[in-house]
N, C-alpha and C positions, 0 to 999 in steps of 0.2 A: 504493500500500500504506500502509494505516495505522498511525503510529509507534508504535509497544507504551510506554506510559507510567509512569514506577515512583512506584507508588502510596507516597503520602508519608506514609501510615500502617505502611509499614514502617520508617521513620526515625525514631530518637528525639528526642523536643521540644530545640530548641535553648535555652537560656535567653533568651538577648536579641536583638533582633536593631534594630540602628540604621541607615538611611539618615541619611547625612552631607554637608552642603554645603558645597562648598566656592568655588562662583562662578555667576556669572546671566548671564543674557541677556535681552533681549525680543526676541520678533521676531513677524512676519504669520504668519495663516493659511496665509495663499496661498505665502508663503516657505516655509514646514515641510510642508506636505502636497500630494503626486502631485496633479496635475491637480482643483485646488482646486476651480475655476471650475464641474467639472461636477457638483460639488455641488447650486448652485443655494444655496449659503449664504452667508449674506453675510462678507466680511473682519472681521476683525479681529485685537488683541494677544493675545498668549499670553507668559504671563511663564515663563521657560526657564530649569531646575537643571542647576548641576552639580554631581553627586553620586559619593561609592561609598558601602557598604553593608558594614557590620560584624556579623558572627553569634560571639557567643559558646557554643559548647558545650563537649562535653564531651571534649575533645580539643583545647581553647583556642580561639586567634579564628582566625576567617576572615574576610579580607576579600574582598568580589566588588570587584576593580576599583582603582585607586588615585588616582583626579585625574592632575593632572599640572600643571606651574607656568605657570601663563597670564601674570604677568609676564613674563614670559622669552621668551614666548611666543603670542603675542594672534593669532589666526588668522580666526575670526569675528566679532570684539567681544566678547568673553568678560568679563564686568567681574570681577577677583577678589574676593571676600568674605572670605574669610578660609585661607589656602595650609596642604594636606592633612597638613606637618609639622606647622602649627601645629593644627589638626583632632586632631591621635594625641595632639597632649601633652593638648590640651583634655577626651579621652578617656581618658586615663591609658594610653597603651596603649605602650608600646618595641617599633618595628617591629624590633626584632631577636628579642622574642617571639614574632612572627607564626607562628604556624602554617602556615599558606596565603594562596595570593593567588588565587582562580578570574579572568583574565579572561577575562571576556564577549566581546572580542574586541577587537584588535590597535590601532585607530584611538589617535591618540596622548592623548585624554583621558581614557582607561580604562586605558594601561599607563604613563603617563607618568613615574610614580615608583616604578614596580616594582623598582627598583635599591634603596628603602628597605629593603626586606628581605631580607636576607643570607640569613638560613637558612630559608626559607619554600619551600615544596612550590610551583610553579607549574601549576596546573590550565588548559589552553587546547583550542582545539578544532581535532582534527588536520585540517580542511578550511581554517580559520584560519590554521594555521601553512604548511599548502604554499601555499594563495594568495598570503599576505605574501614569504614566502623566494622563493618561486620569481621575485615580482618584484624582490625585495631581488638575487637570483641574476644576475636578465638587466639590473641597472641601471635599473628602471623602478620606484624611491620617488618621483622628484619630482613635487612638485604633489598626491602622494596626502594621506590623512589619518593616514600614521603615518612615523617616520625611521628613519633607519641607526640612529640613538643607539638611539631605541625599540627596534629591532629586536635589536641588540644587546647588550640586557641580557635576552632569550628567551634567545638564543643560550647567553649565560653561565647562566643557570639548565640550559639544555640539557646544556650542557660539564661543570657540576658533579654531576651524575644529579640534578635536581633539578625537571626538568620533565614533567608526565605530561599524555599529547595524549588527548582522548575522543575517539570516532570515534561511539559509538551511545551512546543514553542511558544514565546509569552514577549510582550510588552513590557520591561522591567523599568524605563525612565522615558521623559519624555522624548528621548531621541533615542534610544537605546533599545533593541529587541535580541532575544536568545534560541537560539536555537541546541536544541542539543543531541550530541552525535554520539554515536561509539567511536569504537576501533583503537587510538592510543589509549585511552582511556573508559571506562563503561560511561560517563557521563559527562563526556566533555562539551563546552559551551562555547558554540559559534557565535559572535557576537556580531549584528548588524549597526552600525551607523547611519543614522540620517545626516545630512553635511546642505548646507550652500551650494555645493558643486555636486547633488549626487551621494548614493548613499556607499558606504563603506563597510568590506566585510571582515573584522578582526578575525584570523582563522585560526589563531595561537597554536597551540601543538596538531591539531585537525590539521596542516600543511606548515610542515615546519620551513620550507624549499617550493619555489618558483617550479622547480622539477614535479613536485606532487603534483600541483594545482594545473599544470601543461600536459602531464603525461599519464597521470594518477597514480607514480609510483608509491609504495607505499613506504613510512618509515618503514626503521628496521624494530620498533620497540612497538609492539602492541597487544591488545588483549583477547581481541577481534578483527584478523585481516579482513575478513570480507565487509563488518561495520568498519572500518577503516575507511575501505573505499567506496560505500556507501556513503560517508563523509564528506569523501574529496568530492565525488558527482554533487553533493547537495552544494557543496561550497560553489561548483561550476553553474550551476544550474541558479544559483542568486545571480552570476557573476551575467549569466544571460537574460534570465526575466527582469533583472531590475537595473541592467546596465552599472554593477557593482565595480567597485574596485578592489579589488580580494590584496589583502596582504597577509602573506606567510608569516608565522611567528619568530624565526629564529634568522631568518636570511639575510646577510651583511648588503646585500642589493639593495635592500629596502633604501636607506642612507643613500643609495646614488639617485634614485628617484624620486627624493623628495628635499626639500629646501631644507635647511637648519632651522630650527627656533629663532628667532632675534636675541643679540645679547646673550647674557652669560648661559642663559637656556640653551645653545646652539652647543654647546660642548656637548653634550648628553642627548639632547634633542633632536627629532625633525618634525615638519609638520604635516602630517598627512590630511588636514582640511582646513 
């Protein structure tokens, strides 16, 4: 059955909307993508972001996503660039202002500092959060890609009435709708943008690489290949009915196709609307 998708021309334009760096990687083809080899293409480097994503509307900021401290914490060779506190002063922004936090999903590089916001609405995806819990539940975090710690500041958004799970695709802010997919994750959250110029599809780990969203190749980390690429088609499939502009989560390209912030924002920054 075909997901029913909410047309981003029901959302009102967001003002701004920033993808933020906060650390890199390089790594292989053949490392990042399913069964590389039967491509038939040849290897190579691909320079690797790490990012979240800042929507200013009309209802204050949203963030999709929040880093998390790779000092602290180096898991894959992560090299830090510049740590997501220092990313908010760079931005002018007091994560005690936040408005919202949408994660995209649970892995510890996207909720890592979700504790920064006190008073922030947390948006996750209810196939997301039974996955995580339930193995949080039976003692099976180790070796995964998210922790107790992680997991435990959901919890406390939870405890505080503060956490709202989507189950089907939803309306989350005035400019902001979700959609939610399988494949790297059971409940990972495609996030649509309404913009000025046109709406915008945050695809966060749903298309880590310009490769996925062109080819549909699939990461190589997933829980569901086939909800995977059921993902990537839904991501395509915005990118046609609503004349989207899809940007992969992790892709060092991103930075050549969009301007820098203005000002000290521009170190960390770009503006994608």
């Amino acid at each position: 059955m075909e997901v029913e998708l909410i047309d981003p021309a029901v959302l009102a334009p967001a003002r701004e909307v920033l993808s933020v760096k906060y650390a890199e990687r390089r790594v292989r083809r053949s490392d990042v993508f399913h069964d590389y080899a039967s491509y038939g293409v040849p290897d190579g480097w691909l320079e690797m972001d790490y990012n979240f994503w800042v929507i200013h509307g009309d209802d204050g900021i949203t963030l999709v996503d929040t880093g998390y401290d790779v000092a602290a914490r180096d898991w894959l060779g992560e090299v830090p660039v510049t740590s997501p506190p220092e990313c908010l002063e760079l931005l002018q922004i007091d994560p005690a202002s936040v408005a919202r936090v949408v994660t995209s999903h649970f892995h510890y590089d996207h909720i890592g500092h979700l504790g920064l916001f006190p008073a922030a609405e947390v948006v996750s995806g209810g196939r997301e959060y039974d996955y995580w819990f339930g193995k949080r539940a039976s003692g099976a975090l180790n070796g995964e890609f998210t922790t107790e710690a992680d997991l435990a500041v959901v919890q406390r958004a939870e405890d505080e009435g503060r956490l709202r799970l989507v189950r089907e695709p939803a309306a989350v802010a005035p400019s902001i709708a979700v959609h939610p997919v399988g494949g790297h994750c059971p409940g990972e959250l495609v996030v649509t943008v309404q913009t000025a110029n046109g709406p915008l599809v945050l695809a966060s780990d749903a298309a880590h690489f310009y490769e996925q969203i062109e080819h549909g190749w699939p990461f190589f980390a997933f829980t569901d290949i086939d909800e995977m690429r059921d993902g990537l088609a839904l991501i395509n499939r915005m990118g046609k009915e609503f004349g989207a502009t899809i940007v992969p989560g992790h892709d060092a390209r991103t930075r050549e196709r969009f301007p820098a912030a203005p000002g000290a924002a521009g170190k960390v920054a770009v503006v994608l609307a």
